[in-house]
C-alpha positions as MATLAB code, in Angstrom:
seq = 'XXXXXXXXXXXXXXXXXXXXXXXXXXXXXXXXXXXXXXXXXXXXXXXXXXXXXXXXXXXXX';
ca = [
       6.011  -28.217   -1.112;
       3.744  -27.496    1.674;
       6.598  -26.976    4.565;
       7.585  -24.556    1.761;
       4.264  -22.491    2.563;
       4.831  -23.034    6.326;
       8.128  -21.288    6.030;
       6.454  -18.589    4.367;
       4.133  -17.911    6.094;
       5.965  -17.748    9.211;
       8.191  -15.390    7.548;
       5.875  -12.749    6.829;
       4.286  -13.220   10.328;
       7.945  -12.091   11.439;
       8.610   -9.424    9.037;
       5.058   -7.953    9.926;
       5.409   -8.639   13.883;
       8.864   -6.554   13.354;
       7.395   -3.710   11.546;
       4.548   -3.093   13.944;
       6.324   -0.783   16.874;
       8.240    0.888   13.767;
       5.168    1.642   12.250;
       3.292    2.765   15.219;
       6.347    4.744   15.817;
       6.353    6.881   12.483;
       2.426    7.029   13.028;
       2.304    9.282   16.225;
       6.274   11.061   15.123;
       5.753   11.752   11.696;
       5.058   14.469    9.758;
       1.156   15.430    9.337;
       0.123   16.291    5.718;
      -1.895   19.401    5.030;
      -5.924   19.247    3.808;
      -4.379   20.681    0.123;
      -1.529   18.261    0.165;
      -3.796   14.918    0.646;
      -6.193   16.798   -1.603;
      -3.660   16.286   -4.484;
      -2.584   12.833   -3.266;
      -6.185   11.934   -3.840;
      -6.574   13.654   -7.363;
      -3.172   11.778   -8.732;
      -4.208    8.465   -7.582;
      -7.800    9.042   -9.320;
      -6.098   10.391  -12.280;
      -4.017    6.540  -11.879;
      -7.371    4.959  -11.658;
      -9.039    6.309  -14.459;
      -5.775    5.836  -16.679;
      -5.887    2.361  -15.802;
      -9.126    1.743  -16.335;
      -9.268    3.814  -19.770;
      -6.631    1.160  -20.527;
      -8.468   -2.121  -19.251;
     -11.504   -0.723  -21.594;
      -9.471   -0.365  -24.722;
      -8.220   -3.580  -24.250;
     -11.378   -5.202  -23.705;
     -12.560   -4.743  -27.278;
];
């Protein structure tokens, strides 16, 4: 079981050794988001937050 982990593990490191020029790539080529767009990005993923958490508490009792 443990070469199992060793296989693993050296799978990832390739996948994420692979992605890294990609990555950098998109990073310096890619479109730039506006102050209003990231704005809303932040607002739907607190909205996510507290929906999840509402849930975890209602759950909880």
């Amino acid at each position: 079981m443990d070469w199992m982990k060793i296989v693993w593990a050296l799978l990832l490191g390739f996948f994420i050794w692979r992605m890294i020029p990609t990555a950098s790539h998109w990073l310096k080529h890619g479109p730039k988001g506006s102050s209003k767009e990231w704005m809303t990005t932040a607002m739907l993923l607190g909205g996510v937050v507290l929906f999840v958490l509402l849930l975890m508490k209602s759950v909880a009792r």
